[in-house]
C-alpha positions in Angstrom: 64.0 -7.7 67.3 64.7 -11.1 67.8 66.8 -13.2 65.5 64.9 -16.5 64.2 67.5 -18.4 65.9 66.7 -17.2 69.0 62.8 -17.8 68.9 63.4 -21.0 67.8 66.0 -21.3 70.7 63.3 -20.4 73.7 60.4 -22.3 71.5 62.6 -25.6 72.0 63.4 -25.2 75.8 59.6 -24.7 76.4 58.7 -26.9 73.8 56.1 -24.2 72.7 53.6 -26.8 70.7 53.0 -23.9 68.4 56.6 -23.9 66.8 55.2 -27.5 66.4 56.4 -28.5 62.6 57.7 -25.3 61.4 61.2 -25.9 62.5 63.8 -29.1 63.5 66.3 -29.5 65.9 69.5 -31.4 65.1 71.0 -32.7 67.9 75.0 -33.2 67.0 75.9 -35.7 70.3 73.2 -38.1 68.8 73.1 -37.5 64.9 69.2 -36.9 65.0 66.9 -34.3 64.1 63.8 -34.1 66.4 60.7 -32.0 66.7 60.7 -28.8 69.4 57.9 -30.4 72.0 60.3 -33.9 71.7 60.1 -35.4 75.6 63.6 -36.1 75.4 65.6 -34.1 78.0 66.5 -30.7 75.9 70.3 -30.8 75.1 72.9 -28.5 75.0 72.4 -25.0 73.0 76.0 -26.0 71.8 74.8 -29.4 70.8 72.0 -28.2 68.3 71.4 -26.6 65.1 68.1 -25.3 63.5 66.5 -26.7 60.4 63.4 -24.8 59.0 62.3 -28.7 57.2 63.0 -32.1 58.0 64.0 -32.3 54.5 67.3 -29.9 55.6 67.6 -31.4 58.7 67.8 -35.3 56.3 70.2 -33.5 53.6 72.5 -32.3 56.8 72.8 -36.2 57.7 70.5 -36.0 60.4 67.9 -39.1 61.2 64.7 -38.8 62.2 63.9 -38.9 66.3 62.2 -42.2 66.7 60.8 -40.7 70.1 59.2 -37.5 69.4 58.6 -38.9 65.4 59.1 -36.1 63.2 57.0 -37.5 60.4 54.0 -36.4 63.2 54.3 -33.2 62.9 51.5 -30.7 61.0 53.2 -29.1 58.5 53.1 -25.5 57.0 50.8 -25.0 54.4 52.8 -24.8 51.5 55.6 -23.5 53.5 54.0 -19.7 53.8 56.0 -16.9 53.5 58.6 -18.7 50.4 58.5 -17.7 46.9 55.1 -18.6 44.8 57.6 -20.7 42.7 58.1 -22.9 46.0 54.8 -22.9 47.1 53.7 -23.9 43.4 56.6 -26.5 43.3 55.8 -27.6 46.6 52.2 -28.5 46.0 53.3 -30.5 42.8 55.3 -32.4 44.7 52.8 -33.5 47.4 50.4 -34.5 44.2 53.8 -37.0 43.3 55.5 -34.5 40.0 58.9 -36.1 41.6 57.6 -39.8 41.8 60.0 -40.2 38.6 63.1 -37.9 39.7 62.5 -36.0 37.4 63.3 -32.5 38.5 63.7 -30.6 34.8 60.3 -31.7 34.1 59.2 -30.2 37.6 60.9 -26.7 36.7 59.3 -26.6 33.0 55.9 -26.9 34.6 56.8 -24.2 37.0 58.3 -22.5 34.3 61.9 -21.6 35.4 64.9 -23.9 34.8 65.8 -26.4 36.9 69.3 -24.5 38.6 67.0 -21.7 39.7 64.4 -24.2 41.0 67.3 -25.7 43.3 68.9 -22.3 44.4 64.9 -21.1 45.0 64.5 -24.2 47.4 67.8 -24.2 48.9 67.1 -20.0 49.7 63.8 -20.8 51.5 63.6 -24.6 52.6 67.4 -25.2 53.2 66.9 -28.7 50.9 66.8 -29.5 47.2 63.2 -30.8 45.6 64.7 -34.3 45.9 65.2 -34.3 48.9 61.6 -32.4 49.9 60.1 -35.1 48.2 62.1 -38.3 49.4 61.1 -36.9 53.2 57.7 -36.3 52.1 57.6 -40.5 51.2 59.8 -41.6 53.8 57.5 -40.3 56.6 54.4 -41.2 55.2 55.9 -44.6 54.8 56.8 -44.4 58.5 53.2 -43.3 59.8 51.4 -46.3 57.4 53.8 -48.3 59.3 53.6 -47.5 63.0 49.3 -46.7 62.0 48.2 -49.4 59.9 48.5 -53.0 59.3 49.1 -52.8 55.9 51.8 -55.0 54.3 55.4 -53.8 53.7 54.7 -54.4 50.0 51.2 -52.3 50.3 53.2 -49.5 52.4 56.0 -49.6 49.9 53.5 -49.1 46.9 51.3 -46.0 48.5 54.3 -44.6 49.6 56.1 -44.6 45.8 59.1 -46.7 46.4 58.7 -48.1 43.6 60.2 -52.0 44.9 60.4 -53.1 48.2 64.2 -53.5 48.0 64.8 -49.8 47.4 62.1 -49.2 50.5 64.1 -51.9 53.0 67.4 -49.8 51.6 66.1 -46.7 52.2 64.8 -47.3 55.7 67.4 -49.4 56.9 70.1 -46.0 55.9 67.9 -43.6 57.7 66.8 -45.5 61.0 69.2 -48.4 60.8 66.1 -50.4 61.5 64.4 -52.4 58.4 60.6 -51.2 58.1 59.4 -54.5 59.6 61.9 -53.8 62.9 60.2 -50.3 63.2 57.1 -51.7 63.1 58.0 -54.4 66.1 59.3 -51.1 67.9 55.6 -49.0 67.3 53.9 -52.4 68.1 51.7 -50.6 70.5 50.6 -48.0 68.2 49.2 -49.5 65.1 45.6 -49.7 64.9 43.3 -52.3 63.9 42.0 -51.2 60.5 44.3 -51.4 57.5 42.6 -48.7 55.6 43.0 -45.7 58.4 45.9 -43.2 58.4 46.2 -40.7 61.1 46.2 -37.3 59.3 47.7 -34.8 62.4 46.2 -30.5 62.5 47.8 -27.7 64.3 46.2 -26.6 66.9 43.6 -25.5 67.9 41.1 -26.9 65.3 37.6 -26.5 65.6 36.3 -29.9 63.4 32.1 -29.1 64.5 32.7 -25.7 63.3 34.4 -27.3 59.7 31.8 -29.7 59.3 29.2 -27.0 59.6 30.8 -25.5 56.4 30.4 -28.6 54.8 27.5 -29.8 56.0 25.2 -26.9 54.4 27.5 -27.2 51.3 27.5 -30.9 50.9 26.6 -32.0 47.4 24.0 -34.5 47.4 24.8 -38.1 46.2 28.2 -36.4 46.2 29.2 -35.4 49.7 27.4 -36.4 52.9 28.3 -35.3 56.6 26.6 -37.5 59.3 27.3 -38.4 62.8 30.6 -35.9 63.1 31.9 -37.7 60.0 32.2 -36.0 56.4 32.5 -38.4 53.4 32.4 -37.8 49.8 33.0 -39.9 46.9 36.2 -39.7 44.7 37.7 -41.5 41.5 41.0 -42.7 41.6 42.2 -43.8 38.1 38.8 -44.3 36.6 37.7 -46.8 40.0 35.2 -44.8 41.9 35.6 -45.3 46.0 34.8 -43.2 49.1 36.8 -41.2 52.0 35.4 -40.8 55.2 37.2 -38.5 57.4 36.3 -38.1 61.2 38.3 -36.2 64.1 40.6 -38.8 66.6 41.6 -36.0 68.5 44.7 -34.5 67.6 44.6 -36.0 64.2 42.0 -36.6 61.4 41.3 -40.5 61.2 40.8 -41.2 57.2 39.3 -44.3 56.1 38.7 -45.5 52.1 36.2 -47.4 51.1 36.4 -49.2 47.6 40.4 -47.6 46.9 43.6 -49.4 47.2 46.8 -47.9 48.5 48.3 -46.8 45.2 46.8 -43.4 45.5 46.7 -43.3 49.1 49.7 -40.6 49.4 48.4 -38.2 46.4 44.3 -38.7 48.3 45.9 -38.1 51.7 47.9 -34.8 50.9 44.4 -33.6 49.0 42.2 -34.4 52.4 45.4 -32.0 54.3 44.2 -29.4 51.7 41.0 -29.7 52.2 40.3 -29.3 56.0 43.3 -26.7 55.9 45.1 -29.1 58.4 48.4 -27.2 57.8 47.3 -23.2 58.2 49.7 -21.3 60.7 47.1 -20.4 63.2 49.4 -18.4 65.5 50.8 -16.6 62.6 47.2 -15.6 60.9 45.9 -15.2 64.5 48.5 -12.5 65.0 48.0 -10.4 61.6 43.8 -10.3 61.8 43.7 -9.3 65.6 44.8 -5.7 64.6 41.5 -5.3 63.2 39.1 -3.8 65.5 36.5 -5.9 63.8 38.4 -9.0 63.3 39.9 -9.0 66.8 36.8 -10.8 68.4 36.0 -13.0 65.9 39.7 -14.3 65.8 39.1 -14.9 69.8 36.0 -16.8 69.4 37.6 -19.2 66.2 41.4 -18.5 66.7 42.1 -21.5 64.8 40.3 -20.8 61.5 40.4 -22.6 58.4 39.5 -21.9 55.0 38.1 -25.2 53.7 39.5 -26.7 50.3 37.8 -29.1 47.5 38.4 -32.0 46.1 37.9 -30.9 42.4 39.1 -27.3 41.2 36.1 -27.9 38.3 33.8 -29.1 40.8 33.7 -26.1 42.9 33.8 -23.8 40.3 30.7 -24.7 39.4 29.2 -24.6 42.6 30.2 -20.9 42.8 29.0 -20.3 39.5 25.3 -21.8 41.0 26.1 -19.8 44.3 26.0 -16.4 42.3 23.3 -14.3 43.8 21.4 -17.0 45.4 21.3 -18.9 48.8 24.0 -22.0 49.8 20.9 -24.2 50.2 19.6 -23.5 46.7 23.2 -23.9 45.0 23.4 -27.1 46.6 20.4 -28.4 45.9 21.2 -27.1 42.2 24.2 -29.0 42.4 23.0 -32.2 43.7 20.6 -32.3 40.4 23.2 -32.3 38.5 25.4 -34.7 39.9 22.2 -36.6 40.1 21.5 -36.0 36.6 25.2 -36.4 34.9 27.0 -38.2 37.4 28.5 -41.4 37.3 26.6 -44.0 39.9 28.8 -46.2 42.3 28.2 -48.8 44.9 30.4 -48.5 47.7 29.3 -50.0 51.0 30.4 -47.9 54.4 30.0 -49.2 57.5 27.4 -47.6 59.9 26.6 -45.5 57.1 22.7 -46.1 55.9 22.9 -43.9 53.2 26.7 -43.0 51.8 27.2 -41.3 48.8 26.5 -42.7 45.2 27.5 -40.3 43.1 30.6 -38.8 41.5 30.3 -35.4 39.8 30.5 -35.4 36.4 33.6 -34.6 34.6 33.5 -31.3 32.5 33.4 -33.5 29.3 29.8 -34.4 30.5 28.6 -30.8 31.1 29.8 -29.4 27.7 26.4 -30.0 26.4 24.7 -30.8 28.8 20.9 -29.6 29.2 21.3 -27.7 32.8 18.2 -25.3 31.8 15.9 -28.7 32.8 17.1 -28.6 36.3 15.8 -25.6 37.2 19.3 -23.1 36.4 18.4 -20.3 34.9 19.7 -19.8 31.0 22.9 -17.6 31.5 24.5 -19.7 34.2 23.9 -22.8 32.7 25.9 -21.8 29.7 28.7 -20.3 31.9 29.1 -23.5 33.4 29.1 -25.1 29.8 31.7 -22.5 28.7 33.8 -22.9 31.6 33.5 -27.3 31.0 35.1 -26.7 27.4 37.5 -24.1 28.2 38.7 -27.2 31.3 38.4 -29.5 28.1 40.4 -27.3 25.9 42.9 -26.1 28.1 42.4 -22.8 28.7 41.5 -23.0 32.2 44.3 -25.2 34.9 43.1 -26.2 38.0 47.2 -27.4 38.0 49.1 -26.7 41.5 51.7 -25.1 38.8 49.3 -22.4 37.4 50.0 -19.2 39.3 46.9 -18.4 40.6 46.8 -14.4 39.4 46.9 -16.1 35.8 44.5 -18.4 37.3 41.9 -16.1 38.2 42.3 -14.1 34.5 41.7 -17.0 32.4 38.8 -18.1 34.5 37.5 -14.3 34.4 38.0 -15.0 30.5 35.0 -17.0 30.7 31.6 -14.9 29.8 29.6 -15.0 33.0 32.6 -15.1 35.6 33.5 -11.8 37.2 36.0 -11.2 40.5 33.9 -12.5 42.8 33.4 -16.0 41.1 37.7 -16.3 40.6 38.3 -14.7 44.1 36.3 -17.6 45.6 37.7 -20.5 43.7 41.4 -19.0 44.0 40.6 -19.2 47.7 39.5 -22.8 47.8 40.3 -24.7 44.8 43.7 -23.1 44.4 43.9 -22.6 48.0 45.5 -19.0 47.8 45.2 -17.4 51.6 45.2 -14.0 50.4 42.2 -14.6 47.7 39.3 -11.9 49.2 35.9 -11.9 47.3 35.3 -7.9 48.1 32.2 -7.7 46.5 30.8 -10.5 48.2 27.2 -8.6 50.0 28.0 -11.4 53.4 31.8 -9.9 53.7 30.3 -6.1 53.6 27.5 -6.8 55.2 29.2 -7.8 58.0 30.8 -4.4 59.0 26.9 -2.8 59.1 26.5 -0.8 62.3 23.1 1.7 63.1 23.4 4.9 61.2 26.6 4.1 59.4 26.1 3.5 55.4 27.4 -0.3 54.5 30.7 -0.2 53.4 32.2 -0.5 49.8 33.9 -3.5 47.9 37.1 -0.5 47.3 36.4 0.8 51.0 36.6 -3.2 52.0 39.7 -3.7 49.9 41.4 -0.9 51.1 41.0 -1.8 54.8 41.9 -5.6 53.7 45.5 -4.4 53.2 46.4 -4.9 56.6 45.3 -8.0 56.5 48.0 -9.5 53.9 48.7 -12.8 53.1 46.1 -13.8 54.9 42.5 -11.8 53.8 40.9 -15.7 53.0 40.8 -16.4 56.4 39.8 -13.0 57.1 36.6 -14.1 55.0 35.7 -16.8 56.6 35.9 -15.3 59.8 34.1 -12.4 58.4 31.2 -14.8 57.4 30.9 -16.6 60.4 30.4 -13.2 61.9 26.9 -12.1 63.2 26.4 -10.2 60.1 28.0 -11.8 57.4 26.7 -14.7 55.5 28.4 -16.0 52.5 30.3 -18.1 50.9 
C-alpha cells in the first residue's frame, strides 16, 4: 500500500485536480505553501514538504502562493475522516466560536478541555484552533479582496479583524504586501459588484441537478429557484435580507440583497454547507461503487451532494410535514405557514419579479400556534409545537457542538418523531454523511426487482454497512434512482 506521502507526491507532479484542497505543498527554496494543480514549474521532491491544511502549512512559517492562491481551494467538508470532536470544533469555528480567541470556551462547548482540544487538532489537522481559524479569516479576506470592490474597512469587518490596523499587520506578515497592494496585483480579477463572492466546489458538480432538489422543496415566500438561480430569504441579527446563489462555473457566485458584510463570513460558510460544496467526491465515489446497485447511479451523478438548510428548526419541520405524504404537499404545507406566521420583508432583487417575502417563523411563533387551520392534520401539528418549545427550552440543539447521536435522541424525545424524522434532519441540518433514513419506503423501494419481495429497513441497514461514512449520499443517490422517491 502506498504511503500518504507518496500519493500526495504523484498527485502534485500531475497536479491531479482531485487532490485539489485536501493537501499543501511547502516549497522550502521559496518559503511558500501552494496548492497541488499550482502552474508553477513543480520543484524538487527534496524541496517540498506535505501539509494536510493551509492552516499547518501557515503555523510551519510558510506563506500563501500568490500564483496558484491557496485561499481557492474547495475545502474538505469538515475535514472527513478526523475525530467527531474536530469535525464538531471545526464547524464552530467556520460559524466564528474563535472570533474572540477564546479557545477554553470553544473546548467547554465541545466538552473536553482545552489541552486535549489542541493535541486532537494537532493529531489530525497538523495546526492548533488558532491557527485553523486565523487561515480560515485570512483567506476569505484575500478572496473579498482580489473578488469584490469592497472597502478595506468593509473587508476587514466581514472578515473579523476586528481594526483595520491588525488586518494591514496581519497581511503585510503573511504576503509582505499590504491588502491594498494585493489588490493592485489581482486588479484584473475583481469583479464589478461589491456584494458577490466567489464560493469555489470540487469537482464535478452537477448545480441543475441541486437546484432540482430545491426547486420541488422550495418554501413558498421563503425560498424561490428561478432562471438557474436559488434564493431564499435569511435574518441576520434581527435585519431580514436575501441570498441569491447561481453557478459561475467552477465557483458558486453569491450575491446579498438587503445585508451588510458583518455577517458575510458566518452566511458564506452556511451557503458551503448548504450546496455541500466541500463533499470528497472521489472519496465517496470510491466507497458506493462496490455496490452493485449503487455502482450505476454513482456513474450517472459521480459528484453527488446531499443538500444542507439554512435553519436546523426550519427543516425539521418540513420533515415533520413530509411524514407519509408527497414533497409537493409538505411544501405547500410549509409555505402556509410561513405565510401565515412569518415575518414579511421587502427586499428588492434585480431581474427577479417575484423574490421571496417571507422569513420562517422562529419556533417562539409556532409554540402556540393554530397549524390545525392550515390544513395539518391534529397530531403533526402538535409535534411541530412540541418540538418549537423543546428549541425554546433547550432540549433540542441545532448547535454544530451537539454530537449528532445525542442529537437525533433528544429530537426522538419528542412525541411524534421516530428514526426516520432524526435520520433525515441529522443528514441535512446537522449535515452528518453517514445519517441513512432505512425506513424511508423511496430508499427500499428503490431495490424492487420482478419476483423479488421489497427489501427490509434491517435487510437495508445491513447492506448499508459497506457503505460507511458515507450512507447520506448513498440516499440521495438511492432517491434519484428510477425507483426511489423520497426525501
Amino acid at each position: 500500500m502506498q504511503s500518504r506521502n507518496e500519493v500526495f507526491e504523484r498527485a502534485r507532479l500531475s497536479r491531479d485536480a482531485r487532490f485539489d484542497g485536501r493537501f499543501f505543498i511547502g516549497v522550502k527554496t521559496t518559503g511558500i505553501y501552494c496548492r497541488p494543480i499550482c502552474p508553477a514549474n513543480a520543484p524538487k521532491s527534496e524541496n517540498t514538504v506535505f501539509f494536510r491544511t493551509a492552516a499547518s502549512a501557515g503555523e510551519a512559517g510558510f506563506r500563501p502562493c500568490l500564483r496558484c492562491r491557496p485561499e481557492c481551494a474547495p475545502g474538505t467538508a469538515a475535514w472527513a475522516g478526523t475525530s467527531t470532536t474536530v469535525q464538531r470544533g471545526l464547524r464552530l469555528i467556520a460559524e466564528g466560536a474563535l472570533d474572540d480567541g477564546n479557545v477554553e470556551r470553544l473546548s467547554d462547548r465541545l466538552g473536553v478541555t482545552s489541552r486535549h482540544l489542541r493535541r486532537l487538532f494537532a493529531k489530525h489537522l497538523g495546526a492548533s484552533p488558532l491557527a485553523v481559524a486565523h487561515t480560515q479569516r485570512l483567506h476569505f479576506a484575500k478572496n473579498l479582496i482580489d473578488q469584490t470592490s469592497l472597502s478595506m474597512q468593509d473587508v476587514s469587518v466581514a472578515a473579523g479583524f476586528g481594526s483595520v490596523r491588525r488586518f494591514n499587520d496581519t497581511f503585510k506578515k503573511t504576503y509582505g504586501r499590504t491588502p491594498r497592494e494585493l489588490r493592485r496585483h489581482q486588479e484584473s480579477t475583481v469583479v464589478s459588484s461589491a456584494f458577490a463572492v466567489q464560493l469555489p466546489y470540487r469537482l464535478p458538480f452537477d448545480w441543475q441537478q441541486v437546484l432540482a432538489f430545491f426547486s420541488v422543496r422550495a418554501t413558498p415566500g421563503v425560498e424561490r429557484v428561478e432562471n438557474g438561480r436559488y434564493l431564499r430569504t435569511i435574518a441576520i441579527d434581527d435585519v431580514g435580507g436575501i441570498v441569491d446563489i447561481r453557478d459561475a462555473g467552477g465557483h458558486l457566485s453569491l450575491s446579498l440583497h438587503g445585508i451588510g458584510t458583518e455577517g458575510l463570513f458566518s452566511i458564506v460558510q452556511r451557503v458551503r454547507s448548504i450546496f455541500d460544496l466541500d463533499a470528497t467526491t472521489h472519496d465517496i465515489a470510491s466507497t458506493l461503487s462496490a455496490d452493485e446497485v449503487l455502482r450505476p447511479l454513482v456513474k450517472s451523478n459521480p459528484g453527488v451532494r446531499v443538500p444542507g438548510s439554512w435553519d436546523g428548526f426550519e427543516l425539521t419541520v418540513r420533515a415533520i410535514l413530509g411524514q407519509q405524504v408527497s414533497v409537493s404537499a409538505a411544501t405547500t404545507l410549509a409555505g402556509r405557514i410561513a405565510d401565515r406566521y412569518g415575518e414579511r420583508i421587502e427586499v428588492a432583487v434585480e431581474g427577479m419579479a417575484q423574490a421571496p417575502t417571507r422569513l420562517f417563523p422562529r419556533p417562539q411563533r409556532l409554540m402556540r400556534a393554530r397549524l390545525e387551520t392550515l390544513g395539518i392534520i391534529g397530531s403533526r401539528a402538535r409535534t411541530i409545537r412540541r418540538v418549537a418549545s423543546a428549541v425554546v427550552a433547550g432540549d433540542i440543539s441545532f448547535d454544530a457542538a451537539e454530537s449528532t447521536d445525542r442529537f437525533r435522541d433528544s429530537l426522538k424525545t419528542v412525541k411524534g418523531i421516530g428514526d426516520w424524522t432524526a435520520e433525515y434532519v441529522a443528514m441535512r441540518a446537522m449535515k452528518d454523511p453517514d445519517a441513512f433514513p432505512a425506513t424511508d419506503l423511496g430508499l427500499l423501494r428503490a431495490f424492487d426487482a420482478p419476483g423479488r419481495e421489497r427489501m427490509k429497513p434491517r435487510e437495508l441497514l445491513a447492506r448499508a454497512e459497506a457503505w460507511r461514512p458515507w450512507r447520506a449520499y448513498a440516499a440521495l443517490l438511492l432517491w434519484g434512482s428510477e425507483n426511489g422517491v423520497g426525501g
